[in-house]
C-alpha positions in Angstrom: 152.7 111.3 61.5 152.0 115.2 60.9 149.2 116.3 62.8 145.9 116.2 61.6 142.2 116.7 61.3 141.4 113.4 62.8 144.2 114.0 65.3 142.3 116.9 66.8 139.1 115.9 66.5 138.9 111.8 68.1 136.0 110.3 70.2 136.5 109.3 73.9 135.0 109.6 77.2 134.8 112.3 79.6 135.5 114.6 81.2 139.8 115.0 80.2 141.4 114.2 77.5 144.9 115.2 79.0 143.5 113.4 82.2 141.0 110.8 81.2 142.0 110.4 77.0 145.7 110.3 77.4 146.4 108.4 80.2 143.8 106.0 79.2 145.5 105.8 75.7 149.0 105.8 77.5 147.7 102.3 79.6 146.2 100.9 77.1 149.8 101.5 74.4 151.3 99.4 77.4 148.7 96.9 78.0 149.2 95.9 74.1 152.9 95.7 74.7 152.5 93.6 77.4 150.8 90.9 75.3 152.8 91.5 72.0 156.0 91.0 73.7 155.0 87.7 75.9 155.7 88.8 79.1 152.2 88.9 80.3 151.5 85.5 81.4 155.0 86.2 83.4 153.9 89.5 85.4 152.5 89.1 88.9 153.1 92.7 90.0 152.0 95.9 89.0 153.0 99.5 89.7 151.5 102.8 89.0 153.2 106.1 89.4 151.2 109.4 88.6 153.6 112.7 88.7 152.6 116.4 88.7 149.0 117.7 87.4 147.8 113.9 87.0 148.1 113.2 90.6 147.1 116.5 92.0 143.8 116.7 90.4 143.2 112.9 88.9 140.9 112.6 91.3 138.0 115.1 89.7 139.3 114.3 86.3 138.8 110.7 86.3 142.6 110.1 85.8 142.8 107.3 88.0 140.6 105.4 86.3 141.2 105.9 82.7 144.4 104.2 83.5 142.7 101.0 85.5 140.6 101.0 82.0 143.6 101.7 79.9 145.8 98.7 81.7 142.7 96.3 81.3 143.2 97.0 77.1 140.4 99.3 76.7 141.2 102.4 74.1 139.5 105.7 74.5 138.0 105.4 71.2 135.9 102.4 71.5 134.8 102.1 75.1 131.5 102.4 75.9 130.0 104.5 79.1 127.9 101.5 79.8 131.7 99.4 80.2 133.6 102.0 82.0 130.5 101.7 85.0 130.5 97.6 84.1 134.2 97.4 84.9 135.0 99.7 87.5 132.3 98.5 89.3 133.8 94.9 89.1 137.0 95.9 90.0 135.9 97.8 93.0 133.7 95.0 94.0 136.4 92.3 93.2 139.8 94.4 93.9 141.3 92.6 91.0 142.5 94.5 87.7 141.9 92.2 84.5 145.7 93.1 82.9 145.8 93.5 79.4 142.5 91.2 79.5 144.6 87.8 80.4 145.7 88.6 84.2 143.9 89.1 87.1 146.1 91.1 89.4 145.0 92.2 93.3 145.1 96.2 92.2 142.6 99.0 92.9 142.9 102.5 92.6 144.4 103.4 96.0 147.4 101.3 94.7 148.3 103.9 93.1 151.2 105.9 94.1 150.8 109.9 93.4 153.8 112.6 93.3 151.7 115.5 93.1 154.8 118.0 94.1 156.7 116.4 91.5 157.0 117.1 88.2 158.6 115.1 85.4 160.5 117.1 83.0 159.1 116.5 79.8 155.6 117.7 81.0 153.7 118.0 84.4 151.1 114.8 83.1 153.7 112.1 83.8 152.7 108.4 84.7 154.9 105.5 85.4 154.0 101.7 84.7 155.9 99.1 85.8 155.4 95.2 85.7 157.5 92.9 87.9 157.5 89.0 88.3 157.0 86.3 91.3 160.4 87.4 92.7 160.1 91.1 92.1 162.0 91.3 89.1 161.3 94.1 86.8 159.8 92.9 83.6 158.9 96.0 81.7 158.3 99.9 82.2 157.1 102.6 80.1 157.4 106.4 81.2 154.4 108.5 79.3 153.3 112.4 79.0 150.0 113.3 78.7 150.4 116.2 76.6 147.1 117.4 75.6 144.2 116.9 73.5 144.7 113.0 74.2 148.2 112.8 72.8 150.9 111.0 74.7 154.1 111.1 74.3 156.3 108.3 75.8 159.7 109.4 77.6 162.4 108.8 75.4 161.6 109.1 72.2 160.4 112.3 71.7 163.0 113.3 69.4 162.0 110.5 67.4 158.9 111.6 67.0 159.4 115.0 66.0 161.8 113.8 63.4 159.3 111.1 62.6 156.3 114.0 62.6 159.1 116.6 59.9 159.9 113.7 57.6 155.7 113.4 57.8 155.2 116.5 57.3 157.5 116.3 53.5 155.4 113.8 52.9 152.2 116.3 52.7 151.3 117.9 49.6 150.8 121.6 50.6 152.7 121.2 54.4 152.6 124.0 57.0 153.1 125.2 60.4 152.5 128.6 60.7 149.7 130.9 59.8 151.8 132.7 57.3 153.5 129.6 55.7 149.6 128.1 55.7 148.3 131.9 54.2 151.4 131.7 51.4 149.9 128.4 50.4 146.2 129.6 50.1 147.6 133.0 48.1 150.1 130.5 45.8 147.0 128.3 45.2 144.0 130.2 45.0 142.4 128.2 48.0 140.7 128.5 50.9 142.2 126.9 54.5 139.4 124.3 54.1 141.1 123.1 51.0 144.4 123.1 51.5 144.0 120.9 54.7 141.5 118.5 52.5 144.5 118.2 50.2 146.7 117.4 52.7 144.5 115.1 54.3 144.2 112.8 51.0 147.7 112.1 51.4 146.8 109.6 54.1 142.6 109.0 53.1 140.3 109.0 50.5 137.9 111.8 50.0 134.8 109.5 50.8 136.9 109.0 53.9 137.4 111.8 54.5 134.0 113.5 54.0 132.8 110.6 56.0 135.2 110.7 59.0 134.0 114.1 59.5 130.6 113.7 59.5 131.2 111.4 61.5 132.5 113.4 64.2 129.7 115.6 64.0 127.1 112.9 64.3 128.6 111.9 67.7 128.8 115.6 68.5 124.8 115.6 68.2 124.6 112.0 70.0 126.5 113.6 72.5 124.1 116.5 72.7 120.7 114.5 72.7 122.3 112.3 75.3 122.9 115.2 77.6 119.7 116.7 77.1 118.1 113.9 78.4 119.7 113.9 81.7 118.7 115.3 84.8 119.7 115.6 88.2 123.6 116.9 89.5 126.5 116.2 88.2 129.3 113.5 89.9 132.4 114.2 91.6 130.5 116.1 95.2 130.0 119.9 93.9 126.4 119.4 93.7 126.3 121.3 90.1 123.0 120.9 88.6 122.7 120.0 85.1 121.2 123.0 83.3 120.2 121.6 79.7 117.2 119.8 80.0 115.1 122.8 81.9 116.6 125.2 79.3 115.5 123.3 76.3 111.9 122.9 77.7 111.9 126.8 78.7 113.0 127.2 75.0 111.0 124.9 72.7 108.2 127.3 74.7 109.6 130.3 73.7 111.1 129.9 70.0 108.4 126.9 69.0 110.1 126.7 65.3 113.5 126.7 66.6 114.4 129.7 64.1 113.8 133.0 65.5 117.1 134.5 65.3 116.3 136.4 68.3 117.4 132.9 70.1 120.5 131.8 68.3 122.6 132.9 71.6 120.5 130.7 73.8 120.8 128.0 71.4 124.3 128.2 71.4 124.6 128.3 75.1 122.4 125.4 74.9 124.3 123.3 72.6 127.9 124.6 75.2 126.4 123.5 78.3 125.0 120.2 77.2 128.1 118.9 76.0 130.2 119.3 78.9 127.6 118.6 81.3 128.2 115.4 79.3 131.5 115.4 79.1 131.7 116.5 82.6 129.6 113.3 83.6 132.2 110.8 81.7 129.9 110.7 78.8 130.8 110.2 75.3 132.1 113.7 73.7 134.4 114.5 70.9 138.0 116.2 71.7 138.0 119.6 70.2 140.5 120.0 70.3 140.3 118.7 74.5 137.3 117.6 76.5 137.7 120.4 78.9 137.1 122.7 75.4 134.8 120.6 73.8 131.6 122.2 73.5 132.8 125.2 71.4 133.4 123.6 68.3 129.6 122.1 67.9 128.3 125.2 69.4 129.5 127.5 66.9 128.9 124.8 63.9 125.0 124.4 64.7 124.7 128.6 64.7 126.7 127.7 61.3 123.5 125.2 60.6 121.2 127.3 61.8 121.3 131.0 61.6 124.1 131.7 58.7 122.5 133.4 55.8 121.2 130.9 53.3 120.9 127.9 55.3 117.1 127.9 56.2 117.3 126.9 52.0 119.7 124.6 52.5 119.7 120.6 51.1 121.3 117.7 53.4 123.7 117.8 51.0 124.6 121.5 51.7 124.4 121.2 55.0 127.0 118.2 55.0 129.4 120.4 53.0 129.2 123.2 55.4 130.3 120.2 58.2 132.9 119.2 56.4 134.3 122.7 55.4 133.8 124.0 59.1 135.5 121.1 60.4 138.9 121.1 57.7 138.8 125.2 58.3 138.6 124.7 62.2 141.5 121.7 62.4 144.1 123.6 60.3 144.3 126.2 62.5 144.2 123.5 65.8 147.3 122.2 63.8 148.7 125.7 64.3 148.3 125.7 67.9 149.5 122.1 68.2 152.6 123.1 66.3 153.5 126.3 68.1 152.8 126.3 71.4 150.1 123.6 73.2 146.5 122.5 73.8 147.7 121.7 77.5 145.8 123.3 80.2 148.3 122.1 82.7 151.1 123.1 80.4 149.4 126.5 79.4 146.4 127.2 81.2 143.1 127.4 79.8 143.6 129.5 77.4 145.5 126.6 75.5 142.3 124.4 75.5 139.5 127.1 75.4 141.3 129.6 73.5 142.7 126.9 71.2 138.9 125.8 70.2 137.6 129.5 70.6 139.8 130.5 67.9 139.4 127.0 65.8 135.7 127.5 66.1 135.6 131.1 64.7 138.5 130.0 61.6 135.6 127.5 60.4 132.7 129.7 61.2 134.2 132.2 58.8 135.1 129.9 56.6 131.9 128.9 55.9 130.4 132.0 55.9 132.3 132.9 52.6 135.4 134.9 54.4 138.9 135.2 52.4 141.6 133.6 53.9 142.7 136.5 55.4 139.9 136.9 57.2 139.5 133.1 58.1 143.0 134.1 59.9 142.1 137.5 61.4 139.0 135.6 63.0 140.8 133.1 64.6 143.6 135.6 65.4 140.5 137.9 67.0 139.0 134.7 69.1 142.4 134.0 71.0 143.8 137.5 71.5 140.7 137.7 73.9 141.3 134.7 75.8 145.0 135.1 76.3 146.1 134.6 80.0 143.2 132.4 80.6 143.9 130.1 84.0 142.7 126.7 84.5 141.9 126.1 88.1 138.5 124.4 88.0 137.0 123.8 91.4 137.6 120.1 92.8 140.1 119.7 90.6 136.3 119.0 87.8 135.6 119.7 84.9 132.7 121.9 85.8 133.4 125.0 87.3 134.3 127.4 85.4 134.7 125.0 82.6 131.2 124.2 81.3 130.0 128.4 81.6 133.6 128.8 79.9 132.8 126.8 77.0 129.2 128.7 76.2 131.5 132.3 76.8 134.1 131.3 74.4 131.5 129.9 71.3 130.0 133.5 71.7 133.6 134.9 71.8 134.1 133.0 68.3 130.7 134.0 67.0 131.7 137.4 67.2 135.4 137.2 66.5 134.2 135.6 62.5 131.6 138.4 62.6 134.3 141.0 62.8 136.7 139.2 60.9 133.9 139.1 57.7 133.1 143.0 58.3 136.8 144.1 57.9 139.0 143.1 54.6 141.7 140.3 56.1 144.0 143.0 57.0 145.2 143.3 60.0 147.3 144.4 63.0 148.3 141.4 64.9 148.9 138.1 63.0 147.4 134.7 64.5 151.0 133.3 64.4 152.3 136.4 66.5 149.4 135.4 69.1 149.6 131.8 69.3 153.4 132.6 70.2 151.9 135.0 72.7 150.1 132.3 73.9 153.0 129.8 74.7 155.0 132.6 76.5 152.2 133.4 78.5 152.1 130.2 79.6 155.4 129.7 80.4 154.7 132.4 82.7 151.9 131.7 84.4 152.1 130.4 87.8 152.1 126.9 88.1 149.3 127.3 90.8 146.5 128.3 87.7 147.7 125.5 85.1 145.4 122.5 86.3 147.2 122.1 89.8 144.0 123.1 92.0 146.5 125.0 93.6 145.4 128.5 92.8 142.3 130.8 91.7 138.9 129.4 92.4 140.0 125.9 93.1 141.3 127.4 96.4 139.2 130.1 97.2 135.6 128.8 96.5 134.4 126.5 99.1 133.6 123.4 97.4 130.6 122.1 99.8 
């Protein structure tokens, strides 16, 4: 299936969605097949292999277990933080897995066998399942990838799903896959980016679905806000981060008592940043956009869209859903850009494939909405990620907190300012979006493995985590 709005923009729990999402997704796929194809009721041994990035920092990123949750049947989508503490906790207590929801099996998490040193190669998020029977006797095995953004990609049929994703894509009514291709179709048209991925969209849904499915997503982008907002205390995992939101809200309803001096909106939008990956980073209930690790940027930059662009102190519910659903098309055409081209991987890329990626998503929609030309819709985006290029992920702890929640309150400024500049020029512009996105992919083929989610390198080894 070509890639999508609703492909970059899904629910799940925190604080990974290449290291919680995806291998979550990837147990779960396998749990179903273990059921669909009979065998369950046969298996009396499990195994677990976790290869490269997964097993080196799985740990902080609650890899270990999303897959526990993902082999009980659980998808990313639907569970509940209330469930994950409900299960793990019986599991810990019990030391028996619930397979696919119809075998109990004597498994825990330090079953598990990791390969941190080794890396699979389709990707460095590799994990193994195997199931055997009473006398040892292999039953079924699956090999996935964890390949960002919560997509998996299962070892052995990758060609068939990129032929399966270009016979998809002929199936769309204005397809593209680079900036250019995606700029001929708005010049050919006489559209905007936001429309010519709601066209393409209604190939597969129907506008109410679609309108609906995005506001949606931003309704659980504001649960996930409130939610965070009312927490207090430090954040799990041993770094003793304290959660920042809750004081700074209560220092700012103080200060800016209407909520609308625009001598705020940058506080605001931290605000908004660090709430959501405090969430995220606590195994809340966030939205990938287009990851977890990135995932405050995106609402961020759409409440200053709400809040402080000009007109929208007048604005109607109504209005303020189509600015929602406009930001949100602008913002996942271009993710389908960096999807397509290069990767939303931090362990594949660095950082600057997940914050970058939403950084530059983020200021596509914010111009969008703000009334910019297509060509200026790209030279924002373009703007955003040519200042985050070479970006290293090396979080501390092998967390999601540090530098990753600052990061994410950096980056929706970055995109603030990248659509400002974009709307005071004309569209034209020196470097194309496609030229940098393909900067982007070679940079990370260059960067040292040590700074692409490996706590190997950068802060993860040279800040003292206690």
């Amino acid at each position: 299936m070509a890639v999508g709005v609703f492909d970059l923009f899904t629910v799940g729990i925190g604080p990974s969605s290449s290291h919680t999402v995806g291998p979550m997704r990837a147990g779960a796929v396998f749990a179903r097949e273990l059921r669909e194809s009979g065998v369950l009721e046969s298996v009396a041994g499990l195994r677990v292999d976790l290869y490269g990035s997964l097993a080196a920092t799985g740990k902080g990123h609650g890899t270990f277990t999303a897959v526990l949750l993902g082999l009980e049947g659980f998808d990313p989508e639907k569970i509940l933080p209330a469930e994950v503490e409900e299960r793990l906790a019986s599991i810990a207590d019990t030391g028996k897995l619930n397979l696919a929801g119809g075998i109990l099996l004597d498994y825990t998490l330090e079953d598990m066998v990791l390969h941190p040193l080794t890396v699979l190669p389709r990707h460095t998020n590799g994990m193994k399942f195997q199931v055997s029977d009473a006398e040892g006797n292999v039953l079924r095995e699956a090999t996935f990838f964890s390949v960002g953004g919560g997509f998996i990609v299962r070892e052995g049929e990758e060609d068939a799903a990129m032929e399966d994703l270009e016979e998809s894509k002929k199936e769309l009514p204005l397809p593209f896959r680079t900036a250019a291709e995606l700029m001929g179709r708005c010049s050919s048209k006489g559209l905007g980016i936001s429309d010519i991925m709601f066209i393409n969209e209604r190939a597969s849904r129907s506008e109410e679905e679609i309108r609906e499915g995005l506001l949606h997503i931003w309704a659980v982008m504001e649960a996930c806000v409130e939610t965070s907002l009312k927490r207090e205390g430090v954040l799990p995992g041993g770094l003793k981060v304290r959660r920042r939101s809750p004081d700074w809200l209560e220092r700012l309803l103080k200060e800016d008592k209407d909520r609308n001096d625009p001598k705020y909106w940058q506080e605001w939008v931290n605000l908004i940043a660090l709430a959501v990956n405090e969430e995220n980073a606590s195994g809340g209930r966030v939205v990938t956009a287009p990851t977890n690790g990135a995932a405050g940027i995106i609402p961020a930059v759409l409440y200053y869209a709400l809040n402080y662009a000009p007109g929208m102190d007048k604005a109607t519910q109504q209005d303020r859903d189509d600015v929602v659903v406009k930001f949100l098309l602008a913002a996942g055409a271009v993710g389908v850009l960096y999807k397509e081209q290069a990767s939303i991987s931090g362990a594949e890329v660095g950082c600057q494939g997940e914050v970058g990626s939403a950084s530059s998503m983020a200021a596509a929609g914010l111009a969008e909405v703000m009334g910019g030309t297509p060509g200026q819709v790209e030279n924002a985006a373009e703007i955003a990620m040519e200042h985050n290029l070479g970006l290293t992920c090396d979080p501390i702890g092998g967390l999601v907190q540090i530098p990753c929640i600052e990061r994410n309150a950096i980056a929706a400024a970055k995109a603030i300012n990248a659509a400002k500049m974009a709307l005071w020029g004309d569209g034209t512009h020196r470097v194309s979006l496609d030229e940098v996105i393909v900067t982007m992919r070679e940079t990370g083929k260059d960067m040292s493995h040590k700074y692409k989610e490996t706590a190997m390198g950068g802060l993860a080894v040279n800040v003292v985590e206690c």
